[in-house]
C-alpha positions as CSV (number, residue, x, y, z in Angstrom):
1,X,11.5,34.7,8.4
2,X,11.1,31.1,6.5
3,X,10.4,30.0,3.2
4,X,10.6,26.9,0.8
5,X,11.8,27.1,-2.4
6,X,9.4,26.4,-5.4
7,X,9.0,23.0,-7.0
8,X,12.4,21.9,-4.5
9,X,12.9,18.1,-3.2
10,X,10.4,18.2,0.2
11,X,13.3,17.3,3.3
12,X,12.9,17.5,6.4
13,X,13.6,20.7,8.5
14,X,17.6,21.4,9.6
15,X,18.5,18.3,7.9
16,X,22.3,18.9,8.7
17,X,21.6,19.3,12.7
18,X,19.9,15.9,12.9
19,X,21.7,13.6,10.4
20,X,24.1,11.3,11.9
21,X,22.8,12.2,15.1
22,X,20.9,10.6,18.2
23,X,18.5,11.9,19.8
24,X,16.2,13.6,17.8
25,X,13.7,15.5,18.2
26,X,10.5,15.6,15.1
27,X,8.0,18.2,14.7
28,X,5.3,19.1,12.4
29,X,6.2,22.6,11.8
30,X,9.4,25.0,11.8
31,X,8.5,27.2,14.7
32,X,7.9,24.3,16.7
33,X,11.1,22.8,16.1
34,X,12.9,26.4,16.8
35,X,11.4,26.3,20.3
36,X,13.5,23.1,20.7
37,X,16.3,25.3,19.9
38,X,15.8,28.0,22.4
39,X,15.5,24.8,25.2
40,X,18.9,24.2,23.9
41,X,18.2,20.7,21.9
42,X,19.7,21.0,18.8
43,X,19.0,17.8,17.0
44,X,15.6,19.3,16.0
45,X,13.4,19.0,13.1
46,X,10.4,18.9,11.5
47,X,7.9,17.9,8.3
48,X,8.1,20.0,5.8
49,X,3.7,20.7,4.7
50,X,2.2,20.4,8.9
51,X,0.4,17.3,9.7
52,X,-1.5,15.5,7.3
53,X,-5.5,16.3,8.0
54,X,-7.1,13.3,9.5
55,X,-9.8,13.2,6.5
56,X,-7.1,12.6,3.5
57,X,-7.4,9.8,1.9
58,X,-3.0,9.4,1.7
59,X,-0.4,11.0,3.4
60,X,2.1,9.7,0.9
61,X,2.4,13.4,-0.9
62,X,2.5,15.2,2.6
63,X,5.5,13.4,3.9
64,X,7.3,12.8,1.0
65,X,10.1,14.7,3.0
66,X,10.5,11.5,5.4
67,X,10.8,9.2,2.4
68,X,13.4,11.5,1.0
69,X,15.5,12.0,4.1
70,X,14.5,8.3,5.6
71,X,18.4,7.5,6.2
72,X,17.8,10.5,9.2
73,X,15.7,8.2,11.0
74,X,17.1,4.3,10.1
75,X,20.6,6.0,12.2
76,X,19.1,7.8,14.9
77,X,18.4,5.3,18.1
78,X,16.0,7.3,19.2
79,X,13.2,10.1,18.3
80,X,11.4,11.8,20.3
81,X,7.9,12.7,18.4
82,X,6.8,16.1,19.7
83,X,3.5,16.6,17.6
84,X,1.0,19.4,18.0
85,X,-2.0,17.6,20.8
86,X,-4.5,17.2,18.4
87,X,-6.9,15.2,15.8
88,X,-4.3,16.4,12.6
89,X,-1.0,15.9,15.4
90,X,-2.2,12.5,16.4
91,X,-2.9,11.1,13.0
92,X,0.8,12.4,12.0
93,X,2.2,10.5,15.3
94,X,0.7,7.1,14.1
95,X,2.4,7.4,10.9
96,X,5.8,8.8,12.2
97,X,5.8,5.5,14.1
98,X,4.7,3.3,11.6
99,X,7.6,4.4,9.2
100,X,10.7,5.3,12.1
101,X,9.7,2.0,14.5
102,X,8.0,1.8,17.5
103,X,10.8,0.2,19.0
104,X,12.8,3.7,18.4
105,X,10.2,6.0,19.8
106,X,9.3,8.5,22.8
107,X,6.3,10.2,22.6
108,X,6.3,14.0,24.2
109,X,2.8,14.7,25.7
110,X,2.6,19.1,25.7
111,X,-0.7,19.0,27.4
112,X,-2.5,20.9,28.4
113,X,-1.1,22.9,25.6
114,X,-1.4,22.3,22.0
115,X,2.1,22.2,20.7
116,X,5.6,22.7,21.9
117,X,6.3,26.5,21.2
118,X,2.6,27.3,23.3
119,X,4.5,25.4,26.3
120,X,7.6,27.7,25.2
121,X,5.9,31.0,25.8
122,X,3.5,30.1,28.7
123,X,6.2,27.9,31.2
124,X,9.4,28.6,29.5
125,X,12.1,26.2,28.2
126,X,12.6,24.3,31.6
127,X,9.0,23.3,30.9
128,X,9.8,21.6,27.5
129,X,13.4,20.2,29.2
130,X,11.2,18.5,31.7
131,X,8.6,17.4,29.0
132,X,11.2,15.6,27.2
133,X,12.8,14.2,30.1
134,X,9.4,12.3,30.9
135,X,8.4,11.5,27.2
136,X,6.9,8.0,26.9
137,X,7.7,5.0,24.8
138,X,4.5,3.8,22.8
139,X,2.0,1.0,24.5
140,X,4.4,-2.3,25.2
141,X,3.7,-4.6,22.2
142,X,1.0,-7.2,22.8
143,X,-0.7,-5.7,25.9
144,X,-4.1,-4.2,24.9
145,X,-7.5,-2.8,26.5
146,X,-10.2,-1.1,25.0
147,X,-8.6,2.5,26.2
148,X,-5.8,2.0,23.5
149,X,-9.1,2.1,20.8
150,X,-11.0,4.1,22.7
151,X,-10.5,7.0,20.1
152,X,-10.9,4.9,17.1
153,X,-13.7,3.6,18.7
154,X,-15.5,7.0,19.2
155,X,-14.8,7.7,15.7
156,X,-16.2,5.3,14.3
157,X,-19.1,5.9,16.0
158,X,-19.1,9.5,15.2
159,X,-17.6,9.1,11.8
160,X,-18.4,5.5,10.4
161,X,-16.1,2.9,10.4
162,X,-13.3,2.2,8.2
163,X,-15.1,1.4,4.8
164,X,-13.3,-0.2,2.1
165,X,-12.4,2.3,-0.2
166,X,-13.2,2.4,-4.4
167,X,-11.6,0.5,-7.2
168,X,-12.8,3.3,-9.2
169,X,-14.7,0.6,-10.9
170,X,-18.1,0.3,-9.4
171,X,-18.7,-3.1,-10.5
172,X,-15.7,-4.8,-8.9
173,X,-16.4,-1.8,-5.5
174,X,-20.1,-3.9,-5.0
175,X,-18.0,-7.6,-5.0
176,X,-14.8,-6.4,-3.4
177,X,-12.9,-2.5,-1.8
178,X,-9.5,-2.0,-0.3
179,X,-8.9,-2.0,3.2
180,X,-6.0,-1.6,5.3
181,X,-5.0,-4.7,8.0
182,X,-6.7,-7.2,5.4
183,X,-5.2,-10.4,3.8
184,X,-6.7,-11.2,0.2
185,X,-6.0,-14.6,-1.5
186,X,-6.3,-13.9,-5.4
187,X,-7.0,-16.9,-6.9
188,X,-7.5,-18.9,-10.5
189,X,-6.0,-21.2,-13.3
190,X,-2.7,-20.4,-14.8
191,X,-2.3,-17.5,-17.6
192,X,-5.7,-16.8,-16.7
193,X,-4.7,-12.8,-15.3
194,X,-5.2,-13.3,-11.7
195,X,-1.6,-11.0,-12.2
196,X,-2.3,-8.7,-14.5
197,X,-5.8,-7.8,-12.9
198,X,-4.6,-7.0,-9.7
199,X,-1.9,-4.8,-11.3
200,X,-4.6,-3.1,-13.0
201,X,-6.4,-2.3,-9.8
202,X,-2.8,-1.3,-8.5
203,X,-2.1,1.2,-11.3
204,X,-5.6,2.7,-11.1
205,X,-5.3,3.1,-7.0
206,X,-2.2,4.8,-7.7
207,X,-2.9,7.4,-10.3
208,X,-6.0,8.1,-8.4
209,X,-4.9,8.4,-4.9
210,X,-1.0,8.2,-4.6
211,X,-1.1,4.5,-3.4
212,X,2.5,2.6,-3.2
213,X,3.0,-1.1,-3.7
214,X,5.9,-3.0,-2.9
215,X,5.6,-6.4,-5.1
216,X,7.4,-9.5,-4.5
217,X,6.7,-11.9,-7.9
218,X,9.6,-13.9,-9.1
219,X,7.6,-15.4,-11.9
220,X,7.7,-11.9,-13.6
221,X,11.1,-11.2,-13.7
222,X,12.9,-9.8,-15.7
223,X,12.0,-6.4,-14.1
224,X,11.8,-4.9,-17.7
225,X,9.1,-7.2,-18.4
226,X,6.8,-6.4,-14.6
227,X,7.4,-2.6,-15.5
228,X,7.2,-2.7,-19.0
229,X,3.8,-4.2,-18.1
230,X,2.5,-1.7,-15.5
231,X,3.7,1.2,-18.0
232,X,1.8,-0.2,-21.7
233,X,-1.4,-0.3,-18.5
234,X,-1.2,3.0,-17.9
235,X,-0.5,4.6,-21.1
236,X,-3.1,1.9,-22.9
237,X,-0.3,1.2,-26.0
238,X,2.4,-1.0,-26.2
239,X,6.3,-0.1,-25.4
240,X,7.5,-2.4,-28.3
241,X,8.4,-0.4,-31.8
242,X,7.7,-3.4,-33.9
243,X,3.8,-2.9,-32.8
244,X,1.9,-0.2,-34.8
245,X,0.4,1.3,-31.7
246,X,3.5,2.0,-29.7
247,X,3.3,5.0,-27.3
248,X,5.4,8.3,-27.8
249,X,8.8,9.1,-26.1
250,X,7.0,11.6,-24.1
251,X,4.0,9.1,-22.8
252,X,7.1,6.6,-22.1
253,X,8.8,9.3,-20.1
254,X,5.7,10.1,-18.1
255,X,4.9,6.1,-17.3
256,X,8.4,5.5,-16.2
257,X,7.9,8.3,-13.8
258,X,4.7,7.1,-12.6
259,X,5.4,3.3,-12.0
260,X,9.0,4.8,-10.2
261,X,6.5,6.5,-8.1
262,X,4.4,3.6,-6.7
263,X,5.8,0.2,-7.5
264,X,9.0,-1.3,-5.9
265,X,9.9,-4.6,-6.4
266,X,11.4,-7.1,-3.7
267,X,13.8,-9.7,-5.2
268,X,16.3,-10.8,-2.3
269,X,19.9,-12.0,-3.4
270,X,19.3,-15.4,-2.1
271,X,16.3,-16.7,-0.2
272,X,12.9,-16.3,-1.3
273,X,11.9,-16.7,2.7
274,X,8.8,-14.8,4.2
275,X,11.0,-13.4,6.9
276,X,13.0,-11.7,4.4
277,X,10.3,-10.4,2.2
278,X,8.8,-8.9,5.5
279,X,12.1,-7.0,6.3
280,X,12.2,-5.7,2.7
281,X,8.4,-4.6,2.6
282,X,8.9,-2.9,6.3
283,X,11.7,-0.8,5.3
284,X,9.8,0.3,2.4
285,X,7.0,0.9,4.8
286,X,8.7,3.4,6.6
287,X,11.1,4.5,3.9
288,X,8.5,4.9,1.1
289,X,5.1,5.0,3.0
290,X,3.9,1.7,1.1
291,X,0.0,1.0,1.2
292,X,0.1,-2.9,0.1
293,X,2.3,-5.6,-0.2
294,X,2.0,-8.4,-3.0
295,X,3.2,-11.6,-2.9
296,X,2.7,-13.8,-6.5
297,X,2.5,-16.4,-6.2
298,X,2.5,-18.3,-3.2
299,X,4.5,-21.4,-4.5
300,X,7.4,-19.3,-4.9
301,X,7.9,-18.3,-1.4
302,X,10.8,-20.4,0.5
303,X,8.8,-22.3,2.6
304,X,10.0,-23.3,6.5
305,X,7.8,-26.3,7.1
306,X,8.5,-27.7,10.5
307,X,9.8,-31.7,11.2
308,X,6.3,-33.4,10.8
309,X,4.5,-30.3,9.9
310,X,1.4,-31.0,8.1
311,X,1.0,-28.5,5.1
312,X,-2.6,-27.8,6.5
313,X,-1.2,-26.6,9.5
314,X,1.9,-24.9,8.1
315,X,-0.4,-23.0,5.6
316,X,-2.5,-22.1,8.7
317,X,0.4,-20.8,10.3
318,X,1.6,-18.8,7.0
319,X,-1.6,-16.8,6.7
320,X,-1.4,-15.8,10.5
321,X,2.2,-14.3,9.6
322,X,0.1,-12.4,6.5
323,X,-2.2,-11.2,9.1
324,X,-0.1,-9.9,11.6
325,X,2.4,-8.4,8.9
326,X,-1.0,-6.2,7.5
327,X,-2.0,-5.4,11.1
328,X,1.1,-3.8,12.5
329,X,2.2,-2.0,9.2
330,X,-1.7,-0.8,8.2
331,X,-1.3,-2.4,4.7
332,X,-3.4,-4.6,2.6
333,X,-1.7,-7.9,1.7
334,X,-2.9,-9.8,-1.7
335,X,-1.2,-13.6,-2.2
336,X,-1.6,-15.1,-5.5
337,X,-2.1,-18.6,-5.3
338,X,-3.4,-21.2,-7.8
339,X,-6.0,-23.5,-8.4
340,X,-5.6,-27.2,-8.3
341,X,-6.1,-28.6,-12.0
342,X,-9.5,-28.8,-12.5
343,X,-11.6,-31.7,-14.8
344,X,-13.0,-30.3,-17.7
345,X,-16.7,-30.6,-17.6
346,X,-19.4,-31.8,-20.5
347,X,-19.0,-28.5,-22.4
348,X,-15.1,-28.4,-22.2
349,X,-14.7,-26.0,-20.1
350,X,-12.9,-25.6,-16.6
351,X,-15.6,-25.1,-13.9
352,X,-15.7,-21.5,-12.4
353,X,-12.7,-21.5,-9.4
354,X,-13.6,-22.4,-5.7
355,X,-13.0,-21.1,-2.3
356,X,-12.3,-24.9,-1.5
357,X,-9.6,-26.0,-4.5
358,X,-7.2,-23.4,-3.7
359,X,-3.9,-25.4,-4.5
360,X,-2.6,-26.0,-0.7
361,X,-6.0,-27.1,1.0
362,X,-8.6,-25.0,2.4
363,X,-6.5,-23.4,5.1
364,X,-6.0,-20.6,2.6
365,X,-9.8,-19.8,2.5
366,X,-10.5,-20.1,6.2
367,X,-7.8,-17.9,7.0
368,X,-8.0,-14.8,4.4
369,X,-10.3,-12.0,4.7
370,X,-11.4,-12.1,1.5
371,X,-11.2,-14.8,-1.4
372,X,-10.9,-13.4,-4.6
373,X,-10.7,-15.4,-8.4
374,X,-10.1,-14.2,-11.9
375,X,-11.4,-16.8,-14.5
376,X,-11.7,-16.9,-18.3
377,X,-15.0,-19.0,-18.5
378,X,-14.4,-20.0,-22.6
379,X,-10.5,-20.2,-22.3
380,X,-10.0,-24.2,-22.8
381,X,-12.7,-24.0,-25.5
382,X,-11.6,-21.1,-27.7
383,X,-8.0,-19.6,-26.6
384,X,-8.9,-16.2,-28.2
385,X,-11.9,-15.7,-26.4
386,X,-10.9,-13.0,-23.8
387,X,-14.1,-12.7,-21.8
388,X,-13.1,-12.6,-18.3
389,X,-15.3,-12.6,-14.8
390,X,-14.0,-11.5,-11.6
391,X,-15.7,-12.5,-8.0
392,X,-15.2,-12.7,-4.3
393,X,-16.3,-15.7,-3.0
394,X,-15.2,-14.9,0.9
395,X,-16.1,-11.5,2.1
396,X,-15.3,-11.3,6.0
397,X,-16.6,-7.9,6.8
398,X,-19.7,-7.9,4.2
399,X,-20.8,-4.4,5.7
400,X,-17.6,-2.8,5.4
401,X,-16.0,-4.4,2.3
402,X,-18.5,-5.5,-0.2
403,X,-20.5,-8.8,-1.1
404,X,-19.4,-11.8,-2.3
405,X,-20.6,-12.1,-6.1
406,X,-19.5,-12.5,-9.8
407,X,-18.6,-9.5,-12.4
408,X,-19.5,-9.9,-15.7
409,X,-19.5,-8.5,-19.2
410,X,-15.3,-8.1,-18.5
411,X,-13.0,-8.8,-21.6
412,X,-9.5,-8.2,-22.1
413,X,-7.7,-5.7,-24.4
414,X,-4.4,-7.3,-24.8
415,X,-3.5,-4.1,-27.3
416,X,-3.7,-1.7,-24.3
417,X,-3.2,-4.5,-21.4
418,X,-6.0,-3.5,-19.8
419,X,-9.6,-4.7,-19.1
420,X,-12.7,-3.2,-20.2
421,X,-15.9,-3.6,-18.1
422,X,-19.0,-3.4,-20.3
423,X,-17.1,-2.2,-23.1
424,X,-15.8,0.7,-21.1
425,X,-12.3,1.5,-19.6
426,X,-11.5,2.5,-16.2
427,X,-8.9,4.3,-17.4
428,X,-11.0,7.0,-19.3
429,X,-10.5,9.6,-16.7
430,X,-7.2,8.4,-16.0
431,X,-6.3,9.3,-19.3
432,X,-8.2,12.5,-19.6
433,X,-5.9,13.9,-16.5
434,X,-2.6,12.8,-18.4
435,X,-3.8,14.5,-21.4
436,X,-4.3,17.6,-19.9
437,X,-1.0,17.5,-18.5
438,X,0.1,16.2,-21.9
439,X,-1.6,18.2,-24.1
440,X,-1.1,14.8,-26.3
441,X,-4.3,13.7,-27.9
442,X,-5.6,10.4,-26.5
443,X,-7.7,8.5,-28.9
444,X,-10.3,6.1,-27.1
445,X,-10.8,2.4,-28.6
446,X,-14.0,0.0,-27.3
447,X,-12.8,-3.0,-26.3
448,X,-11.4,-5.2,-29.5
C-alpha cells in the first residue's frame, strides 16, 4: 500500500535509506525500487511522478523531487540508474545523467525485461544481484559513432527533427526559436534593450513552459534591481509606490514566486572567469534542471588571454567553450555583447547593427549559431522614441530554427517594461491565466 500526500514537497522515494550514502540505486517508480529491497540493496530510491513522457515539452515539474533532494546525489559516488527499458525510461536516464554526472554513473540494462521488479518475479533476486554487478558506465567521453545516435537518428526520421521551439510571439518564431545545444550572440548599442528583451522572451518561456534560466550579468546588480525587473515584466506594473500604477501585495507575492521559480543568478565571490561561471551554471543544471544560461555582457567576463594571444583567436577559442558547455548540458547559451560605436549617418541616426561590428572582431559571428540584434532605429534622433526592431542576421540551421530577417512595428512600454508587437502584448494570455488564478481584474493598455 503507497500513497503521497496532497499538495506535499515532491522528494525522492526512502529519502532517509539513500542520504549520506554510496551506492545508490534510482528508479522511476516505488515498486521498482522495493524489488531492490527484496535483492537485499537498501540504498534504493526512486522519482516520485514515473518517467517523464518522451513528447513533454519539460521535465522540470516531473522531477522537481531531484531538485529538491539534489544534496542525495552531489554525496553519493556512485548511482546506479535502474530505469524501466523503454522510450519514457530512456528519456528519464538522459536526464538523470545530465543532472547527477556522467562521471558518477552505472547504467543497469534489465533486458530482455522491462523494468527491475519484471526481472524480480521471472529470475529472482540473484538475477537483479548479477544485473547490478555488470551495470555499465555511460559511453567514454569523446569517443563517438553513429550507433551512439542511432536512436535520435531514427527519430528524427520518424518524428522530425529537433525544431526550435515558439517565442510565443509569432513574429520573432519566423526570425529566430529556441533550441537546445545552440550558442546565440545578442547584440546592439548600449541602453538599447538587447537585456531587457531577452528577459522578456525569458519570462514568457517560463510562464508558458516551466523554462529555468541561470543568469550571470554583473551590470544588473543589485539583484533587487535584475528581479525587481523580471517581476514589474510579468505583472505589467511597476513595484515602486511612488508610481500611480504600482501592482498589489498579492500580484507582488505571486511574481516573487514565479521569478524564484526560474531565474537564478551567478555572481561568484571573486572572479568573473568562464570556468567558474560554468561550475556554477552546471550545478544548477543538475540541481535545478536549468534550460539556458546567460551571460551579459561579454566584456564582463574575466578573460584568460594566452602570452601572445591574438584577441581574434582568443575570441575563437571562447565561443568553442560556449559550444561545448550548450552541447554537453542540453542548454541554450545567449552572450550579450556590444556593438562597436557606430558613425552617425546623413539623417542622424546609428545605422541598423551588423553581424561584422560586433565589438571583439568577427570571430563572434563566425562562431555563434545564431546572431541576433535589438536596435532602436530613431534613438539618437528623438530619445523618447521607443520604436524598437528585432532581427537575426545569422541563422545556422535555417530549416530548423527560423530565417534571418527584421521585426517590425515593436515599441516599448516602459510603464509595464514590456514590448508590444503591433500594438499587442505577448503577455495577454499570460495574464489571462494569472487572473484566473487571481481572480484580480487585469486591465489591458495598448502600447503608450
Amino acid at each position: 500500500f503507497f500513497t503521497q500526500s496532497k499538495d506535499a514537497e515532491p522528494i525522492i522515494y526512502n529519502y532517509d535509506g539513500v542520504i549520506n550514502k554510496t551506492p545508490i540505486v534510482i528508479c522511476e517508480g516505488e515498486l521498482d525500487s522495493l524489488s531492490w529491497e527484496v535483492a537485499g540493496i537498501h540504498t534504493h530510491t526512486s522519482v516520485n511522478m514515473g518517467a517523464p513522457n518522451t513528447a513533454d515539452k519539460n521535465i522540470n515539474k516531473k522531477l522537481e523531487c531531484i531538485d529538491n533532494c539534489y544534496e542525495v546525489f552531489e554525496s553519493a559516488k556512485c548511482v546506479y540508474i535502474a530505469v524501466d527499458n523503454d522510450d519514457n525510461g530512456r528519456y528519464l536516464e538522459k536526464e538523470l545523467i545530465r543532472r547527477i554526472g556522467v562521471e558518477k554513473c552505472k547504467l543497469v540494462d534489465f533486458s530482455p525485461f522491462k523494468d527491475a521488479n519484471e526481472v524480480l518475479l521471472q529470475e529472482g533476486k540473484e538475477s537483479l544481484l548479477e544485473r547490478l554487478k555488470i551495470a555499465e558506465i555511460p559511453k567514454v567521453e569523446g569517443i563517438f559513432s553513429v550507433d551512439d545516435v542511432e536512436e535520435d537518428l531514427y527519430d528524427g526520421f520518424h518524428n522530425g527533427q529537433d525544431m526550435g521551439t515558439t517565442t510565443y510571439i509569432p513574429q520573432v518564431d519566423a526570425a529566430w526559436t529556441w533550441r537546445n545545444g545552440e550558442v546565440n550572440v545578442w547584440t546592439g548599442y548600449q541602453n538599447e534593450g538587447k537585456s531587457l528583451f531577452l528577459n522578456q522572451l525569458c519570462v514568457i518561456k517560463a510562464a508558458k513552459e516551466n523554462f529555468k534560466f541561470a543568469v550571470f550579468s554583473p551590470e544588473n546588480m543589485p539583484m533587487t534591481d535584475f528581479y525587481n525587473d523580471l517581476i514589474e515584466m510579468y505583472i505589467g506594473k511597476s513595484t515602486n509606490p511612488k508610481y500611480a500604477h504600482q501592482m498589489s501585495i498579492d500580484e507582488f507575492n505571486q511574481a516573487l514566486k514565479f521569478v524564484r521559480k526560474h531565474f537564478y543568478l551567478i555572481y561568484p565571490n571573486k572572479h568573473f572567469l568562464l570556468d567558474t561561471i560554468f561550475d556554477k551554471a552546471k550545478y544548477l543544471v543538475r540541481s535545478r534542471g536549468i534550460n539556458s544560461l546567460i551571460i551579459d555582457p561579454y566584456n564582463t567576463v574575466h578573460h584568460k588571454i594566452m602570452n601572445g594571444e591574438r584577441e581574434d583567436l582568443y575570441i575563437s577559442r571562447f565561443m568553442a567553450e560556449l559550444k561545448r558547455f550548450a552541447i554537453d548540458n542540453n542548454v541554450s547559451v545567449h552572450l550579450v555583447a556590444h556593438q562597436i560605436t557606430p558613425r552617425r549617418d546623413e539623417t542622424g541616426r546609428y545605422p541598423k547593427p551588423d553581424v561584422n561590428y560586433v565589438k571583439g572582431g568577427s570571430e563572434f559571428a563566425n562562431k555563434c549559431d545564431n546572431l541576433l540584434y535589438v536596435w532602436r532605429p530613431n534613438r539618437a534622433v528623438d530619445f523618447s522614441d521607443k520604436s524598437v526592431i528585432f532581427g537575426s542576421q545569422k541563422i545556422k540551421k535555417q530549416k530548423l530554427v527560423g530565417y534571418p530577417q527584421d521585426v517590425n512595428h515593436i515599441e516599448f512600454n516602459i510603464k509595464e517594461q514590456r514590448y508590444y508587437f503591433n500594438n499587442i502584448t505577448p503577455f495577454r494570455q499570460i495574464d489571462e491565466e494569472r487572473n484566473n488564478k487571481n481572480s484580480t481584474p487585469i486591465i489591458y493598455k495598448e502600447s503608450e
